[in-house]
MIKEKE-129093 format. One record per atom (N, C-alpha, C, O): chain; x, y negated, z negated. Coordinates in Angstrom, 1 decimal, always signed. Atoms other than C-alpha are relative to their C-alpha. Layout:
N
+-------+--------+--------+--------+
: chain :      x :      y :      z :
+-------+--------+--------+--------+
:     A :      X :      Y :      Z :
...
+-------+--------+--------+--------+
This chain:
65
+-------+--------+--------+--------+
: chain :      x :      y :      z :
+-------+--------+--------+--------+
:     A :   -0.5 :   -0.2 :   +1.3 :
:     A :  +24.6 :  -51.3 :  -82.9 :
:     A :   +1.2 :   -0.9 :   -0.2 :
:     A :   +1.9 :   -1.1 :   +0.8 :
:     A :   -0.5 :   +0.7 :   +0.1 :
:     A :  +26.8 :  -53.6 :  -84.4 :
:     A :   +1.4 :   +0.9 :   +0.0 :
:     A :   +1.4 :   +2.0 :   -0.6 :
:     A :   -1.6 :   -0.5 :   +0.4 :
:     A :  +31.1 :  -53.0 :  -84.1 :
:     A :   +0.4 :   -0.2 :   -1.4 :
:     A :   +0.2 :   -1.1 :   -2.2 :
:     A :   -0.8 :   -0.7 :   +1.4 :
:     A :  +32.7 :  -51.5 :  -87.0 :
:     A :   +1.3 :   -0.7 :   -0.1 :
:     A :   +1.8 :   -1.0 :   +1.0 :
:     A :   -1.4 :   +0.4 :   +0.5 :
:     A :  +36.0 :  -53.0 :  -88.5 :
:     A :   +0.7 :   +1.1 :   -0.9 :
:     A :   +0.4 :   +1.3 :   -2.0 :
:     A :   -1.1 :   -1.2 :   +0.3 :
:     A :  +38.7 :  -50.2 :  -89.0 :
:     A :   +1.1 :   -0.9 :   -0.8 :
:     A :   +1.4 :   -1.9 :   -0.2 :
:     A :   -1.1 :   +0.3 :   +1.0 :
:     A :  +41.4 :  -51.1 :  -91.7 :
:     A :   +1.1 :   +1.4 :   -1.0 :
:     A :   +0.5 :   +2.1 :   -1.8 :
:     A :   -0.3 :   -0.4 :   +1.0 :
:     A :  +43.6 :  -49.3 :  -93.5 :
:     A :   +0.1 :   +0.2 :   -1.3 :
:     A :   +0.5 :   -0.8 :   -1.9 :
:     A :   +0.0 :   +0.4 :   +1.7 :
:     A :  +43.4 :  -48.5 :  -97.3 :
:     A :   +1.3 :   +1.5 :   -0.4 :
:     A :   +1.5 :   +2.6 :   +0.0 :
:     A :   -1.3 :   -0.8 :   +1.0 :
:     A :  +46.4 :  -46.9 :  -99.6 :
:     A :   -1.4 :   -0.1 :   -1.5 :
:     A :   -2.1 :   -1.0 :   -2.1 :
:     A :   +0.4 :   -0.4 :   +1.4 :
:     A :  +44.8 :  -45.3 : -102.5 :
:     A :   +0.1 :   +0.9 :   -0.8 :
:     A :   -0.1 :   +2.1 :   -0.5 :
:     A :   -0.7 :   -1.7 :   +1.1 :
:     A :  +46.0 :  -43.0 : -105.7 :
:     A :   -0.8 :   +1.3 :   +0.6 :
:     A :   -2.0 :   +1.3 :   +1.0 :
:     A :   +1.1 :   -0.8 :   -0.3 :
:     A :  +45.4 :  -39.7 : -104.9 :
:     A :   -0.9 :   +1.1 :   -0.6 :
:     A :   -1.6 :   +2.1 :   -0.3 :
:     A :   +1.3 :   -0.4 :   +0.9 :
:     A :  +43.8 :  -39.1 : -107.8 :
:     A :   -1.6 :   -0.6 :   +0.3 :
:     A :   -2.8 :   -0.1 :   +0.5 :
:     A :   +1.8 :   +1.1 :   -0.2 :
:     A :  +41.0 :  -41.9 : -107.2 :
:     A :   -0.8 :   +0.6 :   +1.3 :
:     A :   -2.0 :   +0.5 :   +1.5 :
:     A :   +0.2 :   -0.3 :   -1.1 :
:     A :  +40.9 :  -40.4 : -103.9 :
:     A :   -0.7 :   +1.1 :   -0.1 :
:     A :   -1.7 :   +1.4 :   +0.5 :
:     A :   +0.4 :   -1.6 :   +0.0 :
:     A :  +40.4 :  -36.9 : -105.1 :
:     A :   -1.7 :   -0.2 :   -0.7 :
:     A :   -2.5 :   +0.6 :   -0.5 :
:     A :   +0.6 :   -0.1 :   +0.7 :
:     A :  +37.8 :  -38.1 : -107.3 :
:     A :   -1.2 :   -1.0 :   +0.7 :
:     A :   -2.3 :   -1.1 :   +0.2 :
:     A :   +0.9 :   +0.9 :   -1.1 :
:     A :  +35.9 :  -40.4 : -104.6 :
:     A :   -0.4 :   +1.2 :   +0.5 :
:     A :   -1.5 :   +1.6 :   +0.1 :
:     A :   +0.2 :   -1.0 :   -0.7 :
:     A :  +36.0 :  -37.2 : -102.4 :
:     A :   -1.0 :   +0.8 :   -0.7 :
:     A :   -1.9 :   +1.1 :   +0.1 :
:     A :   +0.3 :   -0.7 :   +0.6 :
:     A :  +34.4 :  -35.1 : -105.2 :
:     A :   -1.1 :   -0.6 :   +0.1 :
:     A :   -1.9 :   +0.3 :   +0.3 :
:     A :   +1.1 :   +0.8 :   +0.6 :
:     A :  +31.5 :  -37.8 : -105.7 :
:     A :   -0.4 :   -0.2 :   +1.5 :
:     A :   -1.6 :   -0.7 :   +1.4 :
:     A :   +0.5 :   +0.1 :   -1.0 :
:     A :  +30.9 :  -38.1 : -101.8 :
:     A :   -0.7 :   +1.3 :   +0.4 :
:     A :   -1.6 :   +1.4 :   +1.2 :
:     A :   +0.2 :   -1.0 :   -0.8 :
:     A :  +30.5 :  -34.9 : -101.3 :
:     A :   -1.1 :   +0.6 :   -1.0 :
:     A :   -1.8 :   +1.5 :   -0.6 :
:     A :   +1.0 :   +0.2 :   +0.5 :
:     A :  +28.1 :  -34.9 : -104.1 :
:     A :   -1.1 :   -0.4 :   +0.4 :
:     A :   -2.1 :   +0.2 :   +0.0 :
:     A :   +0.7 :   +0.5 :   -0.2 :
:     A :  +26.1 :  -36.9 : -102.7 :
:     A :   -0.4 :   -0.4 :   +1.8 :
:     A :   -1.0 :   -1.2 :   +2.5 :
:     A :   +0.4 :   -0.3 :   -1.9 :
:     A :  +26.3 :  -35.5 :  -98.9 :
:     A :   +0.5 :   -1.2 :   +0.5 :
:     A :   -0.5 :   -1.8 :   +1.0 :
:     A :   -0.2 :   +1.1 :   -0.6 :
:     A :  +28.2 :  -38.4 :  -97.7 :
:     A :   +1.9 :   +0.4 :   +0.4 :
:     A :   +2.6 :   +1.1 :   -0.4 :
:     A :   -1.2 :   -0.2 :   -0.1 :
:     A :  +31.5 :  -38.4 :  -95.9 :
:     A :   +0.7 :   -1.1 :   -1.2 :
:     A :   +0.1 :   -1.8 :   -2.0 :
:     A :   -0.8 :   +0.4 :   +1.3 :
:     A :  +34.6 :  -39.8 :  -98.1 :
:     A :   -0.1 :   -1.5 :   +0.6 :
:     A :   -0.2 :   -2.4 :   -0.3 :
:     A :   -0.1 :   +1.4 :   -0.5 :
:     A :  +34.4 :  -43.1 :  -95.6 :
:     A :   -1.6 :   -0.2 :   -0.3 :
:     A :   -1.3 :   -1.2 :   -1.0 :
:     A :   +1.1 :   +0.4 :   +0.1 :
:     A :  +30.5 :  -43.6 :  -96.1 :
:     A :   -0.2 :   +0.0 :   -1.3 :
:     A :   -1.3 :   -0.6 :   -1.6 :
:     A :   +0.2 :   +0.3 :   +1.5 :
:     A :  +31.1 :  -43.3 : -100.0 :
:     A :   +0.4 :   -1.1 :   +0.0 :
:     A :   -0.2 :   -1.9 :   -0.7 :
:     A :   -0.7 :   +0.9 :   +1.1 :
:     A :  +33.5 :  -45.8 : -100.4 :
:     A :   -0.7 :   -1.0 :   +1.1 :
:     A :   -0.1 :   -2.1 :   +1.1 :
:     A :   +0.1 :   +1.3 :   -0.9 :
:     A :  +31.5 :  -48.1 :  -97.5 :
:     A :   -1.6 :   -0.1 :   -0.9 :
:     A :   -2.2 :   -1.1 :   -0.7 :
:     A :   +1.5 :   +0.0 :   +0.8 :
:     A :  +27.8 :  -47.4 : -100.0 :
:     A :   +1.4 :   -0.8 :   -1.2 :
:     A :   +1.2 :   -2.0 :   -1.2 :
:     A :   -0.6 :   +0.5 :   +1.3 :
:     A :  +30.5 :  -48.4 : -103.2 :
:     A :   +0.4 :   -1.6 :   -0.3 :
:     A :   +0.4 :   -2.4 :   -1.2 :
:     A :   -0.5 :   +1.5 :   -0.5 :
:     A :  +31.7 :  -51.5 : -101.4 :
:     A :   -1.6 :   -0.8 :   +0.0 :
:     A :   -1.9 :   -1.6 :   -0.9 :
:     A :   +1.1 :   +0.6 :   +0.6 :
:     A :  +28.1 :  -52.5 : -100.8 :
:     A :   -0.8 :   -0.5 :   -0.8 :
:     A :   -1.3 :   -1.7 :   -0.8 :
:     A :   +0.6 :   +0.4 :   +1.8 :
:     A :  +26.6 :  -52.2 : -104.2 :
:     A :   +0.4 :   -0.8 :   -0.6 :
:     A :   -0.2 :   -1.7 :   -1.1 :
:     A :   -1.3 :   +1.0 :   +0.7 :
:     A :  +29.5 :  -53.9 : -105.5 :
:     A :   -0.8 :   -1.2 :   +0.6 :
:     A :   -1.7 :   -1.6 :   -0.2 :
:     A :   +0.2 :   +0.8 :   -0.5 :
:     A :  +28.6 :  -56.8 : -103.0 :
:     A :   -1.4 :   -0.2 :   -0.2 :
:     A :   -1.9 :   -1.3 :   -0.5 :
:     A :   +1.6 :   +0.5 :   +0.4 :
:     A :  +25.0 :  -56.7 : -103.6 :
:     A :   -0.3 :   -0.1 :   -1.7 :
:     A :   -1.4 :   -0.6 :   -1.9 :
:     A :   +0.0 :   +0.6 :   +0.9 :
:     A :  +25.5 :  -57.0 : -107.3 :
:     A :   +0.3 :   -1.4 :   -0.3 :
:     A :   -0.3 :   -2.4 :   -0.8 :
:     A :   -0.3 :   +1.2 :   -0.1 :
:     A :  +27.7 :  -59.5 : -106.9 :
:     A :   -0.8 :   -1.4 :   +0.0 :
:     A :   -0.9 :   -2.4 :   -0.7 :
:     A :   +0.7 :   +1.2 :   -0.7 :
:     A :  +25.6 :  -61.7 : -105.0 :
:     A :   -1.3 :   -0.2 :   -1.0 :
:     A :   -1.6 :   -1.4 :   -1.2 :
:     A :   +0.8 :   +0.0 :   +0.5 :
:     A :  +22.6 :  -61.0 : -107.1 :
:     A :   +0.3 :   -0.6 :   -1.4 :
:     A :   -0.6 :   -1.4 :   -1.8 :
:     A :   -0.5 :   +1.0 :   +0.9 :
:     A :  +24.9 :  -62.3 : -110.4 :
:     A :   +0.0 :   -1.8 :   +0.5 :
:     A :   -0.4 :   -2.8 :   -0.1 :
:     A :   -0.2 :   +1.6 :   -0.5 :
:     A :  +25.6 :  -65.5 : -108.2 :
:     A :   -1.4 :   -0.8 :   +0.0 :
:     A :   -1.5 :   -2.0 :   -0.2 :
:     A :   +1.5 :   +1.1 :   -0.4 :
:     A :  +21.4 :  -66.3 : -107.6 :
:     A :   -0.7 :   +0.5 :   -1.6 :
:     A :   -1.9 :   +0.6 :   -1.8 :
:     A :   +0.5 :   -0.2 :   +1.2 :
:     A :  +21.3 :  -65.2 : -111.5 :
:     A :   -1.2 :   +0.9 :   +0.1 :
:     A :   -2.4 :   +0.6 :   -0.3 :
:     A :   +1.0 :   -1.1 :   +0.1 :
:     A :  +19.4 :  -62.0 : -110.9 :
:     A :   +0.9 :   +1.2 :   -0.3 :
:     A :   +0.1 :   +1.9 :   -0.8 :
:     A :   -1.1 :   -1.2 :   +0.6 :
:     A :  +22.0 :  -59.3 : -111.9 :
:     A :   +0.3 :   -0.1 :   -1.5 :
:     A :   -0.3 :   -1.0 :   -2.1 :
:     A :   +0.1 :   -0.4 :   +1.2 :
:     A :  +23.2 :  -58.2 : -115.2 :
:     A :   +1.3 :   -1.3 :   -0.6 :
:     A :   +1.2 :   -1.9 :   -1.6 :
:     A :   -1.1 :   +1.3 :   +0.2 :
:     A :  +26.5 :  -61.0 : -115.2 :
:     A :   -0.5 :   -1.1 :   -0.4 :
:     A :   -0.1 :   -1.7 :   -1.4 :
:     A :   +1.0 :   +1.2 :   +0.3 :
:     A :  +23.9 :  -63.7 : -114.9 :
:     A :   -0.6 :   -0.3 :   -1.4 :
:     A :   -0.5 :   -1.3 :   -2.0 :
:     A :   +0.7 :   -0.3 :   +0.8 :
:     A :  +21.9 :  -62.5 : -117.5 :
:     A :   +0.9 :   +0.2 :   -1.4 :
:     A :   +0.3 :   -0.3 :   -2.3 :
:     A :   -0.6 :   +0.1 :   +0.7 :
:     A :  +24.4 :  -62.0 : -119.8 :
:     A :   +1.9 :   -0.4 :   +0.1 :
:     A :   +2.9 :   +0.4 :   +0.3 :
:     A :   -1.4 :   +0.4 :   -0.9 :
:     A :  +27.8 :  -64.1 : -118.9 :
:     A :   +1.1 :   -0.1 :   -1.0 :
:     A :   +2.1 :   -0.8 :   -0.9 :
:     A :   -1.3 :   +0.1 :   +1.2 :
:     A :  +29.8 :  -63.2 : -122.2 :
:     A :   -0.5 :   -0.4 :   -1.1 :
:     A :   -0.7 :   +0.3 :   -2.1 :
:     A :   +0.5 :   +0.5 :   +1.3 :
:     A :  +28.7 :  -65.0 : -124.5 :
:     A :   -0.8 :   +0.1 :   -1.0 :
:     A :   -2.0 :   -0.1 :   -0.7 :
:     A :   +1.3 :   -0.7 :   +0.5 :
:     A :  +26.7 :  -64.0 : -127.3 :
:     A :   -1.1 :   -1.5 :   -0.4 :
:     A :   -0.7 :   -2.6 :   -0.9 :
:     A :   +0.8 :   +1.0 :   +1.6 :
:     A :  +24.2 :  -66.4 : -129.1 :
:     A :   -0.4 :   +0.0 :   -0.8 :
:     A :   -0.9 :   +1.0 :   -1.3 :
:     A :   +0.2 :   +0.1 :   +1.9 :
:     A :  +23.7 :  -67.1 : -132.2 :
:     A :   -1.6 :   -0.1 :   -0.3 :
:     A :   -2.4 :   -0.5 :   +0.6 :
:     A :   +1.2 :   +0.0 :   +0.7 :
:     A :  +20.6 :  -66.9 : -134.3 :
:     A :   -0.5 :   -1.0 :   +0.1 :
:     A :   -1.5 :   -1.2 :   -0.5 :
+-------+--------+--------+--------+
């Protein structure tokens, strides 16, 4: 199994309260929410970058008629 990288995070603890509520929704500890949230984020990301995500597809700009 690959090693883990431990860091610290400071965060409100409203956001915190409200991460906690949404992990526990979804049967996951508060560290395995915000390590699935971090994910997605990054696999959108990347999916905007090879123009397959929703950024790609629409990058602001409208077009005209």
């Amino acid at each position: 199994m690959a090693e883990r990288k431990s860091f610290l995070l400071r965060i409100a603890p409203d956001l915190w309260a409200d991460v906690e509520a949404w992990a526990v929704d979804e049967l996951r500890s508060v560290n395995g929410q915000i390590e699935y949230l971090l994910r997605q984020a990054v696999l959108k990301r990347k999916g905007a970058a090879l123009g397959r995500g929703p950024a790609a597809r629409n990058p602001g700009k409208p077009k005209t008629p």
